[in-house]
N, C-alpha and C positions, 0 to 999 in steps of 0.2 A: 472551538471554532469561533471566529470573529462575528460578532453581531452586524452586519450592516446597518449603515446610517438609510442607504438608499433601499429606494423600493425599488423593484423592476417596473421595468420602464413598460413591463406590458400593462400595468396596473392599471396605467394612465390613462390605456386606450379606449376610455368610457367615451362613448358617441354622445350627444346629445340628445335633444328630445328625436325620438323617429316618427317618420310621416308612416298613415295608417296604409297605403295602397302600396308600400313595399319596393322594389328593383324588380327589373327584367332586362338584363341586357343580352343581346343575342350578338356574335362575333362568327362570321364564316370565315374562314381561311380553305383557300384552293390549294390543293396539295396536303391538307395534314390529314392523317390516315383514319380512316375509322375508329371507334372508339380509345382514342388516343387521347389523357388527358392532359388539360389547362390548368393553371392556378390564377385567379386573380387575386391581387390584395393591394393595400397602398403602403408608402414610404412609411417607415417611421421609425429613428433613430439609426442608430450604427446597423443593425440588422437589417436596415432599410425595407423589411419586408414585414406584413401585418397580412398573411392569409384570411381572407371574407371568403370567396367562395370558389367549388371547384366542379367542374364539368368536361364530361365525355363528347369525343366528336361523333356526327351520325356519320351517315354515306356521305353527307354531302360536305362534308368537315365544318358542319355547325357548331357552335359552344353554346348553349343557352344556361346564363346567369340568372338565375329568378329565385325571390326569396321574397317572403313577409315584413322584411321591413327593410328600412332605408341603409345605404351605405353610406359608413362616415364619408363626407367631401374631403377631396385631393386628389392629388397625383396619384394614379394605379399603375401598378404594371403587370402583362399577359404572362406567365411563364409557360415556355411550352417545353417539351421535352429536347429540343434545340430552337434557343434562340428565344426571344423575348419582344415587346413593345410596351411603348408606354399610352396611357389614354389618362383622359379628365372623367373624374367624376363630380357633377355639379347635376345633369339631370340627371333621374334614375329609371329613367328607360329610352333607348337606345340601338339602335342595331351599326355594325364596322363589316367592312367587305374586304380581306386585302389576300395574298398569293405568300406563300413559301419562299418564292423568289426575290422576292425582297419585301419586308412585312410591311415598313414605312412608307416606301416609294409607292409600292400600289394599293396601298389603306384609302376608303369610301366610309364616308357617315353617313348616316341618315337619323334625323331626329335627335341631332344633337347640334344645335348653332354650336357650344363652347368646344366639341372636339374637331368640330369643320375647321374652325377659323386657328384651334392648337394645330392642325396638320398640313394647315398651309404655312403655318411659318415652320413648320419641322420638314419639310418637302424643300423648300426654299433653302433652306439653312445646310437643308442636306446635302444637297446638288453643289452649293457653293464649299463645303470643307469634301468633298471628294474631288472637285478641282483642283484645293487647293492643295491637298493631299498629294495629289499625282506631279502637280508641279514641283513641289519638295522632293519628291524622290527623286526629278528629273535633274534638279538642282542641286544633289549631292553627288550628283556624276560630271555634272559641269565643269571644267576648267576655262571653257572660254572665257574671254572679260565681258564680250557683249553678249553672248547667252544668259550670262550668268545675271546682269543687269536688265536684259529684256523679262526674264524667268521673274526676279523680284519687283518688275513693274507690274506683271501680270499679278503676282499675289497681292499686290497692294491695291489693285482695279479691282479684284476680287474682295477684301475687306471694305473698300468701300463701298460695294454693292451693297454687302451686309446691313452696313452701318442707315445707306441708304432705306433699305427694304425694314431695318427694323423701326425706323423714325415715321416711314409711311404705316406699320403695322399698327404701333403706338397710337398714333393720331385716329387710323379707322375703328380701333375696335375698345375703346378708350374702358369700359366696363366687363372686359373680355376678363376671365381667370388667366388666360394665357398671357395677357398684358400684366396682370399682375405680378406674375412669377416671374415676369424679364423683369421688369422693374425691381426686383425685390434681391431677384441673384445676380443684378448688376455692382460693380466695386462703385464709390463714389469717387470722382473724379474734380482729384486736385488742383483747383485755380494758380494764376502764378502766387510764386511766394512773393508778400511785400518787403517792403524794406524797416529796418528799423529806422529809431531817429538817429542812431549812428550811421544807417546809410548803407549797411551791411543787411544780407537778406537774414532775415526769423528763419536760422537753417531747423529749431524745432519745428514750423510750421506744418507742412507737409503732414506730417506725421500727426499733429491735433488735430490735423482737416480731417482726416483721412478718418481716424479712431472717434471723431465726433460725429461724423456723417455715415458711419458703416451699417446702419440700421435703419436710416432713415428711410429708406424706401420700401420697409415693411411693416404692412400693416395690421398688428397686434392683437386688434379687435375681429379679424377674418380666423376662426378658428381652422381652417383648411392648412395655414401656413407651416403648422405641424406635420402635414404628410404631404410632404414633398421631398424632394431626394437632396435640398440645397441646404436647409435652415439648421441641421443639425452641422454639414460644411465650417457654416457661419460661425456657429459656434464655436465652432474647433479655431478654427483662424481666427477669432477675437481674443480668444482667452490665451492662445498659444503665442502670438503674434503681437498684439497691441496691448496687452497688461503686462506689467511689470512684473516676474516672478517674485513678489513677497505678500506677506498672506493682507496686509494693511492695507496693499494697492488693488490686490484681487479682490478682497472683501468691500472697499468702495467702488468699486467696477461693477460688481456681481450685482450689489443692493439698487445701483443706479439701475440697471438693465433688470431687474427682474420687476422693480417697481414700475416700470415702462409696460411691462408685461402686464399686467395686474385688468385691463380694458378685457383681455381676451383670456377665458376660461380655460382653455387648452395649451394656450399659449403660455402662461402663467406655470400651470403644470409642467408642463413639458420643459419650461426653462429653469423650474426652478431645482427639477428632479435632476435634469443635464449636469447642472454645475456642483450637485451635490455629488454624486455621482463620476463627474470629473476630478474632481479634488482629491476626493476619500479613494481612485486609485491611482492617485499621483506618487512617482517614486520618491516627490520632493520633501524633504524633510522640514517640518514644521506647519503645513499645511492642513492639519486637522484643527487650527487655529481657523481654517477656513469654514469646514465642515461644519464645527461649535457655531461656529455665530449663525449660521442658516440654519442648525437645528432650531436652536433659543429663538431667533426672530421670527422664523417662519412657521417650524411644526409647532412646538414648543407652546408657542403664543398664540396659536387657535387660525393661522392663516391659513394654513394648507388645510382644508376642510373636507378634503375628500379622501385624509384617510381616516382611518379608523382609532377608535375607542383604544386600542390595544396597541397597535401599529404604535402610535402615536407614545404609549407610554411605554413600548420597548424600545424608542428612540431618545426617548429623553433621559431615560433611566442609563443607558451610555454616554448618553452626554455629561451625565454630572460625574460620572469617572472621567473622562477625558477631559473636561473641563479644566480639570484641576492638575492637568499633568500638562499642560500647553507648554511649549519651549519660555522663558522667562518668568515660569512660576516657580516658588517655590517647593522643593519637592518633601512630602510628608518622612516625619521622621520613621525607624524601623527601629523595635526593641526585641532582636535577635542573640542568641546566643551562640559559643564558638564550642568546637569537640569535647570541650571539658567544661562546658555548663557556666562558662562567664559571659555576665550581659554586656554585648557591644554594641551600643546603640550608633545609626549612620550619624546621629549629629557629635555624636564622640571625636570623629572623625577631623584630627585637625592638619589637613594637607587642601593645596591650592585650588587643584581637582580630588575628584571622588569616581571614580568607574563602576557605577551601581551596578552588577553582573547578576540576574536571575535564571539559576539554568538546574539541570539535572542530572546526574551519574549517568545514570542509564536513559539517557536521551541522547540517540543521534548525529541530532545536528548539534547538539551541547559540545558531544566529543570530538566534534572535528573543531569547533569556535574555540573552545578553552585552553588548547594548544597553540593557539594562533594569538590569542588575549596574553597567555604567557609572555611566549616570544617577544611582543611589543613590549610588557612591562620589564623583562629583563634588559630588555637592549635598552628603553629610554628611563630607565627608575633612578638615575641618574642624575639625568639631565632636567626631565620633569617633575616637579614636585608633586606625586600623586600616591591614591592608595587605590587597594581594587577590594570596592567589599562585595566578595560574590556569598548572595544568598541563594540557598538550595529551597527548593520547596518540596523535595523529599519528605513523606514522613515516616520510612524508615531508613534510618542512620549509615546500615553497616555499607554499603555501595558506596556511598557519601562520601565515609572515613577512609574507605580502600583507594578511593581515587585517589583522594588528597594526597594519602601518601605514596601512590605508587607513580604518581606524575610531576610528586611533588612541587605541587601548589601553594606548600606550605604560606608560603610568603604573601599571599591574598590573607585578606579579613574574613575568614571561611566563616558564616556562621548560617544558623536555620532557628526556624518558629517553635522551640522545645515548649515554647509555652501554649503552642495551638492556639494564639488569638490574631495572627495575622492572616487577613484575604488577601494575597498578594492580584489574584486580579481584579480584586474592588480597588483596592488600594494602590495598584500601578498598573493596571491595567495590562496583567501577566495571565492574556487567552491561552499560549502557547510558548514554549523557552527553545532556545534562548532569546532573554531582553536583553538589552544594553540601553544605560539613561550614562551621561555624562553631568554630574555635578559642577558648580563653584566651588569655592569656598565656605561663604555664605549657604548655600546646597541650593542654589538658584541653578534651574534645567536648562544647560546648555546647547544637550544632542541628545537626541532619542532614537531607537531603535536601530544605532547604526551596525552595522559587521565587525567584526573585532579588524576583519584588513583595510576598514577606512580610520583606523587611529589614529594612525601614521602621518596621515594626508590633515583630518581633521588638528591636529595640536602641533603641525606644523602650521596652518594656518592659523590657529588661535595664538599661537605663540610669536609668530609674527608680527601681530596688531602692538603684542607689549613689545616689540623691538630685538627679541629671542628669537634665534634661530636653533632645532631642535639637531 
């Protein structure tokens, strides 16, 4: 089984210091049924949900929330057995009033300024996308020309209200949570582009406005910005969107951003766990190039402090396997021997490529890969100057030798560890077979762990670069 680099991201959810007098929040809803449960919890990550606490309704369809200590601050959400809302939590005690019929529209605070002043811009907000709503649907029925142009004036009166109502929200409640989270899940907004001194516009601009400014409106040091249902969003659309797919660009992107991070404890966490976490289950090939360096800089090197003694040294202890097999390292030599007991070492090996192949007789997924691994080397053994040393990690033989010859494979560098001093997964990082590594020449790592059906595709593109077509 593969060791993860990442922790679970529930790991993270350590609260801070807790206040001694604890939560109590009370929520009635008219309409929901007697002893009918709630769930409350806040955002946090892809799961978007972090259960804190859970309660039964009475007759009167009350929920009482009450516990011994404080809830982490954020964004919460009600689950009910249909249908859901959201609320702030910033104070910790509280009571909401709202109806089955619609939970938003007719929601009431009391003793809570930051959830009043969240429900007036979610009342407003709401009113105006079910307008806008209805006018849409009116307008995909439309054929008129002036309907169809009165219909999109009207949505466009309607976004400007919006924009209006949220410029005045902005300015009234300037220390609000709710002010903060518009702010923070808003895009940054592109000035015109200038000109160069040729006179022609900076068409990259846009794009470094855009990627320079995507974060600036949150703020690092509020540990709350972790549970909210946007920041994890963010992340996705930054890494997906505005870094460059190669682990050089990602890895300076990453280091910039998480060092920004570093003001806020959670925040820190939370970004540095995301990006590990992202990477390490990237389908993209070469990217634990990414993984390695945030291990090394950050666990590795004593920053991430809140894990553990152990944590900490079963993360680094794969790291120094992986390290060493990154795409453009050199890959460690192998002193295996073939059916009749002569040693073929991979550096013996003298062909342009090398197909480092570790798999197993009686494995699976070996036996559907090795037929497919053929297929490629017979049709291009040709054309491509290669060899395939497939090593087994069997250690007993007879399965081994019946394959070989019954599928005849002959023609691979068949060999295995007759001398029992190879760890094939210390030393190539072989959890589970089949692997596939793609050597040079030099035996410098080309490809790793691809399919034997991306061959094809692969060394028609490398063979392209030298001016070969395959």
């Amino acid at each position: 089984m593969k060791l993860k680099y990442a922790l679970l991201l529930l790991i993270l959810c350590a609260t801070g210091a807790q206040a001694k007098d604890g939560h109590d929040i009370r929520i009635r809803i008219k309409g929901f049924p007697k002893d009918s449960t709630a769930r409350i919890g806040y955002y946090y990550g892809k799961n978007r949900y972090n259960a804190q606490d859970t309660a039964k309704a009475d007759s009167k369809g009350e929920l009482v929330f009450k516990g011994k200590k404080n809830l982490p601050e954020g964004v919460y959400i009600c689950l009910l057995p249909k249908g859901y809302f959201e609320f702030l939590v910033t104070e910790q005690s509280f009571s909401m009033e709202t109806d089955t019929a619609d939970l938003e529209m007719h929601m009431k605070v009391k003793g809570s300024k930051e959830n009043t002043e969240f429900y007036e811009f979610r009342r407003f907000t709401n009113v105006a996308g079910r307008k806008a709503d209805s006018l849409n649907k009116i307008l995909k029925k439309r054929k008129n020309a002036d309907s169809v142009k009165n219909l999109k004036a009207q949505m466009r009166e309607i976004d400007k209200n919006v924009d209006s109502f949220r410029k005045y929200f902005l300015a009234k409640y300037p220390t609000s949570f709710a002010v903060h989270l518009l702010k923070a899940a808003r895009e940054p907004e592109v000035p015109e582009t200038p000109l160069l001194k040729s006179g022609q516009k900076d068409s990259t601009f846009p794009y470094r406005y855009y990627k320079r400014h995507f974060f600036e409106n949150i703020d690092f040091h509020d540990d709350r910005i972790v549970r909210t249902p946007f920041y994890d969003t963010k992340l996705e659309s930054y890494f997906k969107n505005l870094v460059p797919p190669s682990p050089d660009s990602i890895i300076n992107d990453a280091d910039s951003l998480i060092e920004r991070t570093k003001v806020g404890t959670e925040a820190f966490k939370y970004t540095l766990s995301w990006v590990l976490n992202h990477y390490e289950e990237s389908q993209y090939m070469g990217m634990d190039a990414v993984t390695s360096h945030l291990v090394e800089r950050y666990y590795c090197a004593g920053q991430a402090t809140w894990i553990t003694a152990v944590q900490k040294y079963n993360m680094c202890k794969r790291d120094s396997i992986v390290s060493h097999l990154l795409i453009g390292k050199i890959a460690p030599d192998l002193y295996l021997t073939d059916s009749a007991g002569k040693l073929i070492t991979l550096y013996s090996v003298k062909k342009k490529y090398t197909i480092l192949f570790f798999w197993d007789a009686t494995c699976g997924h070996c036996q559907k890969a090795m037929p497919v691994l053929h297929d490629f080397y017979e049709k291009y053994k040709d054309k491509v100057d290669m060899a395939v040393y497939a090593a087994t990690n069997e250690r007993k033989t007879a399965d081994w030798k019946k394959y070989i010859q019954e599928k005849k494979i002959g023609d691979f560098i068949n060999v295995w560890d007759s001398y029992t001093v190879t760890d094939f997964n210390k030393m190539y990082d072989v959890y589970s077979t089949p692997v596939l590594y793609i050597l040079d020449a030099n035996k410098k790592i080309l490809a790793k762990r691809l399919d034997p059906s991306q061959l094809e595709d692969f060394f028609d593109h490398i063979e392209k670069k030298d001016g070969k077509k395959l």
